[in-house]
PABA-100779 format. One line per field, with one value per residue: residue number from 1; residue in one letter; x, y, z of N, C-alpha, C, O, CB in turn. Coordinates in pm, whole numbers. Glycine has a CB too. Example, Ala and Ser with C-alpha at 12.3 -4.5 7.8 and 13.67 -1.06 7.14 Angstrom:
<atoms>
seq = c(1, 2)
type = c(A, S)
neast = c(1319, 1285)
nnorth = c(-569, -225)
nup = c(780, 708)
caeast = c(1230, 1367)
canorth = c(-450, -106)
caup = c(780, 714)
ceast = c(1320, 1290)
cnorth = c(-330, 3)
cup = c(780, 787)
oeast = c(1424, 1341)
onorth = c(-332, 114)
oup = c(846, 804)
cbeast = c(1131, 1408)
cbnorth = c(-447, -60)
cbup = c(905, 572)
</atoms>
This chain:
<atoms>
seq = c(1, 2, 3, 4, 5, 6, 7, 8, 9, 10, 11, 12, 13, 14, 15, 16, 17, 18, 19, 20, 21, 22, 23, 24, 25, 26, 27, 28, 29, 30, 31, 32, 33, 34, 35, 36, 37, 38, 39, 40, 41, 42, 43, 44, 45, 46, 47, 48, 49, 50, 51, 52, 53, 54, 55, 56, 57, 58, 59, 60, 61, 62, 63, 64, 65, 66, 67, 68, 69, 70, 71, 72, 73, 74, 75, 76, 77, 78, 79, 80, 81, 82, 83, 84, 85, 86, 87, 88, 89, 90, 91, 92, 93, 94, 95)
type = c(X, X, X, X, X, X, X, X, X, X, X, X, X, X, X, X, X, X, X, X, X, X, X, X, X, X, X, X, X, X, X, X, X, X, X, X, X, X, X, X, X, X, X, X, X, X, X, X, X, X, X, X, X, X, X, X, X, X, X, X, X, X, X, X, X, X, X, X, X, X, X, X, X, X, X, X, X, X, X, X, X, X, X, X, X, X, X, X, X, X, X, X, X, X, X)
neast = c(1402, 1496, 1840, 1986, 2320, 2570, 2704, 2498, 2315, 2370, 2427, 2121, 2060, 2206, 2121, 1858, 1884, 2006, 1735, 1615, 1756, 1749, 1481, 1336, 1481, 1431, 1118, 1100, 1159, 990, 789, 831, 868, 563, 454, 581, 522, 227, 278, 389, 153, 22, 158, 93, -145, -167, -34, -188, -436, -332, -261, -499, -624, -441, -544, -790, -728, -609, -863, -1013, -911, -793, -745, -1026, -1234, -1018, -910, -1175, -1250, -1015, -1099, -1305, -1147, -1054, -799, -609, -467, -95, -29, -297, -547, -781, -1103, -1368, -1681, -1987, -2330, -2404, -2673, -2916, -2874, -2986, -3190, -3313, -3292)
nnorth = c(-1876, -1812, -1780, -1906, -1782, -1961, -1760, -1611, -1714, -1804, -1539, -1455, -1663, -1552, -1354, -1409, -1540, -1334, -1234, -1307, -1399, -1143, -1082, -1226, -1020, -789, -813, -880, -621, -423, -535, -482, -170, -109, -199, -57, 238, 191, 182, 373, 587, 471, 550, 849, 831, 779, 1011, 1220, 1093, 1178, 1442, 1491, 1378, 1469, 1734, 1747, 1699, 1957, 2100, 1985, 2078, 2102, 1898, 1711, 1727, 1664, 1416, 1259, 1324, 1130, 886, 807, 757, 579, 548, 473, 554, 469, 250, 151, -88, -200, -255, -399, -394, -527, -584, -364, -216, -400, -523, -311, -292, -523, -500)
nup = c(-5324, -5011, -4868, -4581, -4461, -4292, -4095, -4037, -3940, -3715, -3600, -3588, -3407, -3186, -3122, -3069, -2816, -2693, -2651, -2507, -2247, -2185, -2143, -1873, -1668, -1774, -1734, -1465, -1354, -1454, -1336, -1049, -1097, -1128, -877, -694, -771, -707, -446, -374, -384, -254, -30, -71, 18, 203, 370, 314, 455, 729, 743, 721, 960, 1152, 1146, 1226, 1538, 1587, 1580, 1759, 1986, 2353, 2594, 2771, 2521, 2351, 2421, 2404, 2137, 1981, 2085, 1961, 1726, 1791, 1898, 2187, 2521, 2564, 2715, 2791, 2710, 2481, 2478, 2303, 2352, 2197, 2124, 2256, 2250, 2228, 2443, 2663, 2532, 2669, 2906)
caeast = c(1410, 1641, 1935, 2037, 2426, 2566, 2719, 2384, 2214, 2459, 2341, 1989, 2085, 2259, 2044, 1752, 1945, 2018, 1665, 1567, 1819, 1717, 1334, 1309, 1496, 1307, 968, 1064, 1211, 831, 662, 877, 850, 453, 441, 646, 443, 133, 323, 410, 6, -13, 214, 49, -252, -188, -26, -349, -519, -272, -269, -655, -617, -397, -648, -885, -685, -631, -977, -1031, -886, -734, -819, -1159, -1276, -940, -942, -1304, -1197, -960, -1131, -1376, -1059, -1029, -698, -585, -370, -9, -63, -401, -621, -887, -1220, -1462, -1781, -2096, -2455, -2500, -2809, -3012, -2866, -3016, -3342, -3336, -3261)
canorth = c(-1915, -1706, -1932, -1805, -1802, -2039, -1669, -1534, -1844, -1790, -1405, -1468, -1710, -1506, -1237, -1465, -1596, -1228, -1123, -1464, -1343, -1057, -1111, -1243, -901, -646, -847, -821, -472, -349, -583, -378, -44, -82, -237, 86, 318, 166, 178, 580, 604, 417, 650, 927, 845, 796, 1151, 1327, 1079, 1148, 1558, 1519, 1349, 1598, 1877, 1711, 1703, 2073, 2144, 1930, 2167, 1998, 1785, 1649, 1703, 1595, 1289, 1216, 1240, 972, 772, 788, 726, 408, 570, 442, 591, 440, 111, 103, -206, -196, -371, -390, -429, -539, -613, -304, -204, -557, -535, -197, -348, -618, -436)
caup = c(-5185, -4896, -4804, -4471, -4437, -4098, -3985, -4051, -3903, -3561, -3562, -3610, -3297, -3082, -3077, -3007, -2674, -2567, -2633, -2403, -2145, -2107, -2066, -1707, -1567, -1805, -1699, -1309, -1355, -1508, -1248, -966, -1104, -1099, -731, -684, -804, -596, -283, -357, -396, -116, 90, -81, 20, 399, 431, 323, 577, 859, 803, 811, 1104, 1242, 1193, 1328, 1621, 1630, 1584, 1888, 2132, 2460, 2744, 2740, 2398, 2242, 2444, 2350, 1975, 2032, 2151, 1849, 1604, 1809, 1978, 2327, 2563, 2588, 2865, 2834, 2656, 2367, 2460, 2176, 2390, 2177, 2171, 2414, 2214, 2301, 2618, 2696, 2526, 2790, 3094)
ceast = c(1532, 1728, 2049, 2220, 2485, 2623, 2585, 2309, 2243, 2398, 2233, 1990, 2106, 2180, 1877, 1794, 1948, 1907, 1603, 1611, 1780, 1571, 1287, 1347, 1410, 1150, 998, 1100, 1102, 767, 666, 813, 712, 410, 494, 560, 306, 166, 288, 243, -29, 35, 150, -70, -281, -126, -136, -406, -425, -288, -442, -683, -511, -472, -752, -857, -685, -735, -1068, -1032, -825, -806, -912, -1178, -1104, -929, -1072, -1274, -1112, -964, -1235, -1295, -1043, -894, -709, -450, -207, -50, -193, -447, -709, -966, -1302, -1561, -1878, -2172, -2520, -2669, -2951, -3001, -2956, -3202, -3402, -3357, -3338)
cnorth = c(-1850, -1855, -1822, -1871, -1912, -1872, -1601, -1572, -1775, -1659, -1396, -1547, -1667, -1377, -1324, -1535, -1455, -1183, -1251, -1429, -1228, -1004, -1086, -1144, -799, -696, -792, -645, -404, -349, -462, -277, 25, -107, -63, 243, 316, 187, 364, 645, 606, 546, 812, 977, 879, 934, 1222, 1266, 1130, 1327, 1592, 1497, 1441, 1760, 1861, 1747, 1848, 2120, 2094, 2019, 2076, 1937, 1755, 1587, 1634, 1417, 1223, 1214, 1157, 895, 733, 765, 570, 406, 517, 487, 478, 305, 71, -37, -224, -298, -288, -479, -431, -587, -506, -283, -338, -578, -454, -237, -439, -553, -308)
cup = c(-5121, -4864, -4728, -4484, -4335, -4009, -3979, -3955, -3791, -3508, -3512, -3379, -3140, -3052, -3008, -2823, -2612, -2523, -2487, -2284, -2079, -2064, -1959, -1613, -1621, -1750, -1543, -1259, -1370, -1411, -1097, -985, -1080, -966, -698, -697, -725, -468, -267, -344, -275, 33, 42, 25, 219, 468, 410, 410, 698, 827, 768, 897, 1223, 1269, 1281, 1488, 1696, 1612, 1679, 2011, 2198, 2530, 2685, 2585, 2363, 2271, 2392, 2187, 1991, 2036, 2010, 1719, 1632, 1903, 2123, 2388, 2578, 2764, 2860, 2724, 2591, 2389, 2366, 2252, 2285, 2175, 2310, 2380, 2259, 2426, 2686, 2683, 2620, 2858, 3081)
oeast = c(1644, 1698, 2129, 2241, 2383, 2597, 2578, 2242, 2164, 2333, 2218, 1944, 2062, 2195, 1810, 1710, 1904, 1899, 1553, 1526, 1775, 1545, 1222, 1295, 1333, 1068, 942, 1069, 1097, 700, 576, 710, 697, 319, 415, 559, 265, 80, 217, 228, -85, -19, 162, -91, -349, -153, -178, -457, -490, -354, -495, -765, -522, -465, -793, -940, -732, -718, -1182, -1114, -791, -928, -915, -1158, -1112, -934, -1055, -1275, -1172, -880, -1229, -1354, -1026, -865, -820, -342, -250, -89, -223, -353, -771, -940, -1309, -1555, -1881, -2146, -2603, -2763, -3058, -3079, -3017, -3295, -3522, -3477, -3347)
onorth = c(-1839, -1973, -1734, -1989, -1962, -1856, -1518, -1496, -1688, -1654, -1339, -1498, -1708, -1313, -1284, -1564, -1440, -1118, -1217, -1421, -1207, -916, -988, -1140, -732, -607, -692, -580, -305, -256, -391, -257, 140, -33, 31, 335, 422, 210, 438, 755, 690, 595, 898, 1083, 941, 969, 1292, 1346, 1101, 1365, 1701, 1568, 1462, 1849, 1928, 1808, 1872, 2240, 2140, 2031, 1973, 1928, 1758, 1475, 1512, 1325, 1119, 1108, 1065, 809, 618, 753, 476, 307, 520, 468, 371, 315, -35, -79, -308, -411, -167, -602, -315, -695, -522, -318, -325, -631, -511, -225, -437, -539, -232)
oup = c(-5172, -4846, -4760, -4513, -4286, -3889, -3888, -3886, -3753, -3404, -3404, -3276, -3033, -2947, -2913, -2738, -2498, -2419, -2381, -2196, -1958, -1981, -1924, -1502, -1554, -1728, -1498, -1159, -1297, -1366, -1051, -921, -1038, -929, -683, -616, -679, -383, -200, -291, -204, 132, 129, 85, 300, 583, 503, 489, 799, 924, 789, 955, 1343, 1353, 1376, 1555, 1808, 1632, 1692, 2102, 2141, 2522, 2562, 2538, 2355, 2190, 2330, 2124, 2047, 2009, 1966, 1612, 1555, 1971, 2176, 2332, 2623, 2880, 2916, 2657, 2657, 2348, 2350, 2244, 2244, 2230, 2399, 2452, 2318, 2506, 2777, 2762, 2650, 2884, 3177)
cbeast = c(1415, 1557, 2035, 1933, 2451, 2762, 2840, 2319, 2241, 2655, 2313, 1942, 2158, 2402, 2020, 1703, 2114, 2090, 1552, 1647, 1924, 1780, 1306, 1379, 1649, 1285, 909, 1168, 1313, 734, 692, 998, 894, 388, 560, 749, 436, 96, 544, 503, -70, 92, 423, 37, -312, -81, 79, -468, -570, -99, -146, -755, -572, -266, -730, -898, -592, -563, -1018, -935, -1017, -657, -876, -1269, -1348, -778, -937, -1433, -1126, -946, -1200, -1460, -901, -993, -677, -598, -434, 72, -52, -503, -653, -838, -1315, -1400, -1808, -2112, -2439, -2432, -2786, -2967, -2725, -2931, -3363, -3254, -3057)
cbnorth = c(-2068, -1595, -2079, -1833, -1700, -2242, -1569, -1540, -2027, -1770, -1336, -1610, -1751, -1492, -1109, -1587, -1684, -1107, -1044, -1631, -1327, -978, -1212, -1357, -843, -605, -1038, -926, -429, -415, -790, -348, -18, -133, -402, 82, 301, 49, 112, 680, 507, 247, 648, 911, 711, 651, 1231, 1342, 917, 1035, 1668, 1482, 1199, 1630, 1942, 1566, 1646, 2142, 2134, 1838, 2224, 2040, 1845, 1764, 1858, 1671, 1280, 1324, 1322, 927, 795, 896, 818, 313, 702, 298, 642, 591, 168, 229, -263, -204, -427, -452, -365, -527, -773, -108, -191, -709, -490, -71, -416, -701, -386)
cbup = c(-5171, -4667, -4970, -4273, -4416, -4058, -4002, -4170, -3922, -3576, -3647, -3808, -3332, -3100, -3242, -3129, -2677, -2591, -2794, -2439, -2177, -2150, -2051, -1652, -1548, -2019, -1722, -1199, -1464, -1619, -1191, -974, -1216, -1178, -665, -802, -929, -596, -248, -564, -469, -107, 94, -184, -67, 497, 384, 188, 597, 891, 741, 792, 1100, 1179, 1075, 1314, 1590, 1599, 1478, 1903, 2224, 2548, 2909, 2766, 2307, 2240, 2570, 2399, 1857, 2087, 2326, 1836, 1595, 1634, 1974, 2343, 2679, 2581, 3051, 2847, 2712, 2224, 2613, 2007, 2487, 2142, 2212, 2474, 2052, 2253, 2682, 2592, 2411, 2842, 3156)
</atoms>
């Protein structure tokens, strides 16, 4: 049979408290680093949408047409007000 020492015991001890201690920051330190990593995805992901949406733009041309895409992104000029009219289709069937 092993017959642990008491400085052995204390060791055995004190290393079980640091590994305890230091748990709760290496767990939120991992949890971080992966939130982190999703975000950078995240921001990845919205520069390829935003310089597709910028070609778009230049493949628009000016006036008219670029306004008319625009308006099909859902864009609104600066002051103006976003109505979301529907049921025109049934309406149209009515009338």
């Amino acid at each position: 049979m092993i017959r642990l020492r008491p400085t052995r015991l204390l060791a055995i001890g004190a290393l079980a408290l640091v590994a305890f201690l230091y748990w709760k920051p290496t767990h939120s330190y991992m949890r971080t680093k992966r939130e982190l990593q999703a975000r950078h995805a995240q921001v990845q992901a919205l520069r390829t949408e935003k310089a597709r949406l910028e070609k778009r733009i230049e493949l628009a041309g000016g006036g008219p047409q670029l306004v008319r895409q625009a308006r099909l992104l859902g864009l609104v000029k600066p002051g103006e007000r976003l109505f979301i009219v529907r049921g025109i289709p049934a309406w149209r069937h009515n009338h």
